[in-house]
C-alpha positions as CSV (number, residue, x, y, z in Angstrom):
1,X,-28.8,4.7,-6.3
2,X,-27.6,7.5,-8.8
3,X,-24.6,8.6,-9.9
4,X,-24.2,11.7,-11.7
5,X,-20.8,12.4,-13.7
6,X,-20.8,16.3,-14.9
7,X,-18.2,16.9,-17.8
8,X,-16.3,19.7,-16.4
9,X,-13.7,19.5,-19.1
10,X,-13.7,17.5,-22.6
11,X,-10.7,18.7,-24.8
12,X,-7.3,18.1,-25.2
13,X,-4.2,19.9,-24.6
14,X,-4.5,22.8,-26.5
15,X,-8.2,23.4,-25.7
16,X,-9.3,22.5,-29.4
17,X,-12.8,24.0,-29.7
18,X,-12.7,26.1,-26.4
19,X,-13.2,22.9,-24.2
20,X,-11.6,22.7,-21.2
21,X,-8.8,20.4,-19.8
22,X,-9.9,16.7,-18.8
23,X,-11.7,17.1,-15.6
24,X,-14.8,14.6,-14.7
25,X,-16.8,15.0,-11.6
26,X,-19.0,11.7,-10.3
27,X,-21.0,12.5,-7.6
28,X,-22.6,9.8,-5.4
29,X,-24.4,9.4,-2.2
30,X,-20.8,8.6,-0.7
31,X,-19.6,11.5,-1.8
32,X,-18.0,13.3,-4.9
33,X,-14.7,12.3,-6.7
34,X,-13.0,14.2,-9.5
35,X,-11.2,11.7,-12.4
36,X,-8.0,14.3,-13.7
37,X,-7.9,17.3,-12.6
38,X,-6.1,19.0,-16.1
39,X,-4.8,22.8,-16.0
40,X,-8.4,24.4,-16.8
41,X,-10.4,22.8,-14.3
42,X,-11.0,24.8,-11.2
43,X,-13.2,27.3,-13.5
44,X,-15.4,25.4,-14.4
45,X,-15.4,23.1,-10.9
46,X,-16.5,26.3,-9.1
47,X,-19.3,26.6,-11.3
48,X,-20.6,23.3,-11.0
49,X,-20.1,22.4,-6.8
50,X,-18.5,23.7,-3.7
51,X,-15.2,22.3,-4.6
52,X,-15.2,21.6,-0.6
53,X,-17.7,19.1,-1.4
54,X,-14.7,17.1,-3.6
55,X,-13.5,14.4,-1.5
56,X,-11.0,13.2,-4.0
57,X,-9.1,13.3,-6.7
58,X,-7.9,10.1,-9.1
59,X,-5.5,11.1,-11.5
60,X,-4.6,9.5,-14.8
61,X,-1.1,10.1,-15.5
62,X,1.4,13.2,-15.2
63,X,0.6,14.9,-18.5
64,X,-0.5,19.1,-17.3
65,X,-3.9,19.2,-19.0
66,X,-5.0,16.0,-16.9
67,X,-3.2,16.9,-13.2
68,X,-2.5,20.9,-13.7
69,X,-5.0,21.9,-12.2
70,X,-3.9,20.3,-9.0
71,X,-2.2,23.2,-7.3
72,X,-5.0,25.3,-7.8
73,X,-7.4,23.6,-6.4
74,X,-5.1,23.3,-3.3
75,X,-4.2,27.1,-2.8
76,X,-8.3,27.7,-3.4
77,X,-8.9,24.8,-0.9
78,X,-6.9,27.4,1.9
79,X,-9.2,30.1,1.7
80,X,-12.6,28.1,1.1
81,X,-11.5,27.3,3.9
82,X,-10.9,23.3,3.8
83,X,-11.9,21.6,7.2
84,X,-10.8,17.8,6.1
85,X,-7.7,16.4,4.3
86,X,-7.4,16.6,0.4
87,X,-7.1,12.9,-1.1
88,X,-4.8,12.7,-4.2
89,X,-4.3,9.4,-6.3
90,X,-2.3,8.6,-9.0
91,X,1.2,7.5,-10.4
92,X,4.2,6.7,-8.4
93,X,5.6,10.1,-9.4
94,X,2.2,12.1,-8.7
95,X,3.6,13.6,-5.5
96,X,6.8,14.6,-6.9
97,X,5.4,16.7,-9.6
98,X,2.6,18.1,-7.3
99,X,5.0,19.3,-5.2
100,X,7.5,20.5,-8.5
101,X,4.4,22.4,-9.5
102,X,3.2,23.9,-6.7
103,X,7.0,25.3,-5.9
104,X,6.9,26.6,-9.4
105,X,3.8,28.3,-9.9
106,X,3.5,30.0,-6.1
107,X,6.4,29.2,-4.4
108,X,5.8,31.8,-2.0
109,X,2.5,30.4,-0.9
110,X,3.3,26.7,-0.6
111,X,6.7,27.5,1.3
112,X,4.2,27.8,4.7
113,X,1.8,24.8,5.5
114,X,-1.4,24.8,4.4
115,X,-4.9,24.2,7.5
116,X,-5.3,20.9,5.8
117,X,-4.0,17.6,4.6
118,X,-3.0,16.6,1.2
119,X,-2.7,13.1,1.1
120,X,-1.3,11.0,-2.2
121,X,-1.9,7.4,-2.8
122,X,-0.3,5.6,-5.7
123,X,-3.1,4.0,-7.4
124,X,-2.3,0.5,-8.3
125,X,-4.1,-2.8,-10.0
126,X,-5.5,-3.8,-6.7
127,X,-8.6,-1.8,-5.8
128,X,-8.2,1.0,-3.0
129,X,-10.1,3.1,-1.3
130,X,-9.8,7.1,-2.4
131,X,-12.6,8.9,-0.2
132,X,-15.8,7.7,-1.4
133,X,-15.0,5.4,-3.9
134,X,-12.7,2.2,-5.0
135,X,-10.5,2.9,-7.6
136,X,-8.2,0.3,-9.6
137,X,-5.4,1.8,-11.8
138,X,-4.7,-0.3,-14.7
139,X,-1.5,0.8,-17.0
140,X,-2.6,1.2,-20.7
141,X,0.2,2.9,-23.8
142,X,0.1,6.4,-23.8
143,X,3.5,8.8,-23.2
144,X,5.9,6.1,-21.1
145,X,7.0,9.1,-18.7
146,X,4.0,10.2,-18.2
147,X,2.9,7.0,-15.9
148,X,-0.1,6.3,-18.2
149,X,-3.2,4.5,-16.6
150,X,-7.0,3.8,-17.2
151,X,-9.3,3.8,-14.1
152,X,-11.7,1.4,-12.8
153,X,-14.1,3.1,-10.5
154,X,-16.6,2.0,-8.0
155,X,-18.8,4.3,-6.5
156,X,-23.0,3.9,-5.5
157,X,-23.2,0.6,-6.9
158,X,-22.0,1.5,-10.5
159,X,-18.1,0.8,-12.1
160,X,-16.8,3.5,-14.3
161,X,-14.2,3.0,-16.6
162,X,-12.3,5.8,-17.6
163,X,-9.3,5.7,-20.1
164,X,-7.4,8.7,-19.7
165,X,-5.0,9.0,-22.7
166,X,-4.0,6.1,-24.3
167,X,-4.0,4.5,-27.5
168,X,-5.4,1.5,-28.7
169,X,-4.4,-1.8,-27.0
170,X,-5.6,-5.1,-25.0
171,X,-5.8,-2.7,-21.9
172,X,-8.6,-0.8,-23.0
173,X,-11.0,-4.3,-23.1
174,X,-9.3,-5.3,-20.0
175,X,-10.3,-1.9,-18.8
176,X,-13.8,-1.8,-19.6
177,X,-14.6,-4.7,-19.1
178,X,-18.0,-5.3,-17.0
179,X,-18.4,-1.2,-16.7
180,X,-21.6,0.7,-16.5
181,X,-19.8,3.5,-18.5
182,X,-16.3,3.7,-20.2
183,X,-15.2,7.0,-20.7
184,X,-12.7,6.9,-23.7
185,X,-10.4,9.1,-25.6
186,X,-10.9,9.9,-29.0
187,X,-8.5,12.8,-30.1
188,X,-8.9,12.2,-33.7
189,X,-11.6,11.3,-35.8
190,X,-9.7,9.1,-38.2
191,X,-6.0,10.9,-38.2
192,X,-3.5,8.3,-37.0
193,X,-1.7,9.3,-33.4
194,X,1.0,7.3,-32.0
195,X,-0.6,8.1,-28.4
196,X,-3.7,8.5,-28.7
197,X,-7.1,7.0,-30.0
198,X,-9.4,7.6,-33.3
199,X,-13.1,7.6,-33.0
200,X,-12.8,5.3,-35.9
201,X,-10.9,3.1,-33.9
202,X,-13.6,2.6,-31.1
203,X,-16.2,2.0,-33.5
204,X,-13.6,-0.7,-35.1
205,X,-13.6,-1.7,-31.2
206,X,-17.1,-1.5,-29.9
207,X,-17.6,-5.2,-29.9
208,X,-14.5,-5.5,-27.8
209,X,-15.4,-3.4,-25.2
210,X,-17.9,-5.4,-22.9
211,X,-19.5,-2.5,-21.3
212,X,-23.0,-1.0,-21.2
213,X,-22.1,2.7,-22.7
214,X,-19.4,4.2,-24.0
215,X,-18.6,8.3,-23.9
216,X,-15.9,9.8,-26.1
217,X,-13.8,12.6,-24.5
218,X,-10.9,14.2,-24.8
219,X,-11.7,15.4,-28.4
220,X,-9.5,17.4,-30.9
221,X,-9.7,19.7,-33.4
222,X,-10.3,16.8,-36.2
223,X,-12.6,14.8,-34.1
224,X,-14.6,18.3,-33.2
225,X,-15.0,18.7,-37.0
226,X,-16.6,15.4,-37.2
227,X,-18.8,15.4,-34.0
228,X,-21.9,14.2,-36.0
229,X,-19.6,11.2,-37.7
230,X,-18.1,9.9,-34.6
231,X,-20.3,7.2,-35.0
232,X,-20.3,6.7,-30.4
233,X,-21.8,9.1,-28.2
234,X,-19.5,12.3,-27.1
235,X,-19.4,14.3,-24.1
236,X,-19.4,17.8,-23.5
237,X,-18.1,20.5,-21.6
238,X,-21.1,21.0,-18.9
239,X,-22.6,18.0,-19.8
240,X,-24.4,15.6,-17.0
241,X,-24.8,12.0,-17.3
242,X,-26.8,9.7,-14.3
243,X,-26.3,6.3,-14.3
């Protein structure tokens, strides 16, 4: 079986480089699943696939350029027009700030129901369906308010690991562990972050990650500078990977 993941959006928040928000969709025989869905991503969603086709979406934690994007992929999903419900995964609080969003950005369109279902599920450690895949939600240290977690994916007989934001810590073996690919920040080439990861760092790391590949993502300004020093392979905005 394949899986295909197409980078829809590899920067960070302030779209270092002109990449896009975090926005990752796998596609799969059993259908297609979106990990984050950050401010930027319907662009560059619509260019890839029928976002009709997008069964879910598995969100990483409540920071805007990884779940921003949310409301506009719902108020697009009205006129496409959406025949099935919407299924939304994340953070306790995911819902809340969905809903905070949506009433801020278009409160005039989201005060009358939309022709289809949104449905949340609070992603947890224990594996759980979300439309065509299982997905585990394991915390890791990122922003505390921002309900940080790494994903565990399963989906055509592959496990992706994806990191999210986060920065170094036993989660991030925990969270690779066994995976056919771990997609994992690196917003800095060597700078230190309290939140977030070097690419320096993962090499340190490699031997600690007990996975077949890893993918660097999320990349700032100084980590863009250094793409050919990263020293582990990097994604793309655009780029597709089959495993």
């Amino acid at each position: 079986m394949t899986v295909s993941l197409t980078f829809l959006g590899t920067g960070n928040a302030f779209a270092d480089g002109g990449r896009s928000h975090a926005c990752i969709l796998v596609s799969a025989p059993e259908g297609r699943i979106l990990l984050d869905c950050g401010g930027s991503a319907l662009p560059p969603l619509r260019r890839a696939c029928d976002p009709s086709d997008v069964d879910a979406v598995a969100i990483t934690h409540l920071h805007g350029d990884h779940f921003g994007g949310l409301p506009f992929l719902a108020m697009q999903q009205k006129y496409a027009p959406r025949g099935r419900p919407l299924l939304l995964g994340g953070p306790p609080s995911l819902e809340r700030l969905f809903m905070d969003a949506t009433r801020a950005l278009y409160s005039d369109f989201f005060d009358t129901p939309l022709p289809y279902d949104i449905r949340f599920t609070v992603l947890t450690s224990t594996p759980a369906r979300l439309g065509p895949a299982e997905v585990m939600a394991l915390p890791v240290e990122h922003v505390p308010a921002s309900e940080p977690h790494g994903l565990r994916v399963r989906i055509g007989g592959k496990l992706i690991a994806y990191s999210g934001d986060a920065r170094w810590s036993d989660a991030l073996p925990r969270l690779a562990d066994g995976a056919d690919l771990f997609i994992c920040e690196t917003t800095t080439y060597s700078i230190p972050d309290p939140v977030h990861l070097s690419a320096k760092e993962v090499v340190a790391h490699r031997s600690e990650l007990r996975c077949e590949r890893v993918i660097a993502t999320h990349l700032g300004r100084e980590s863009i500078e250094h793409l050919g020093d990263l020293g582990v392979e990097h994604a793309e905005d655009g780029m597709v990977v089959e495993l």
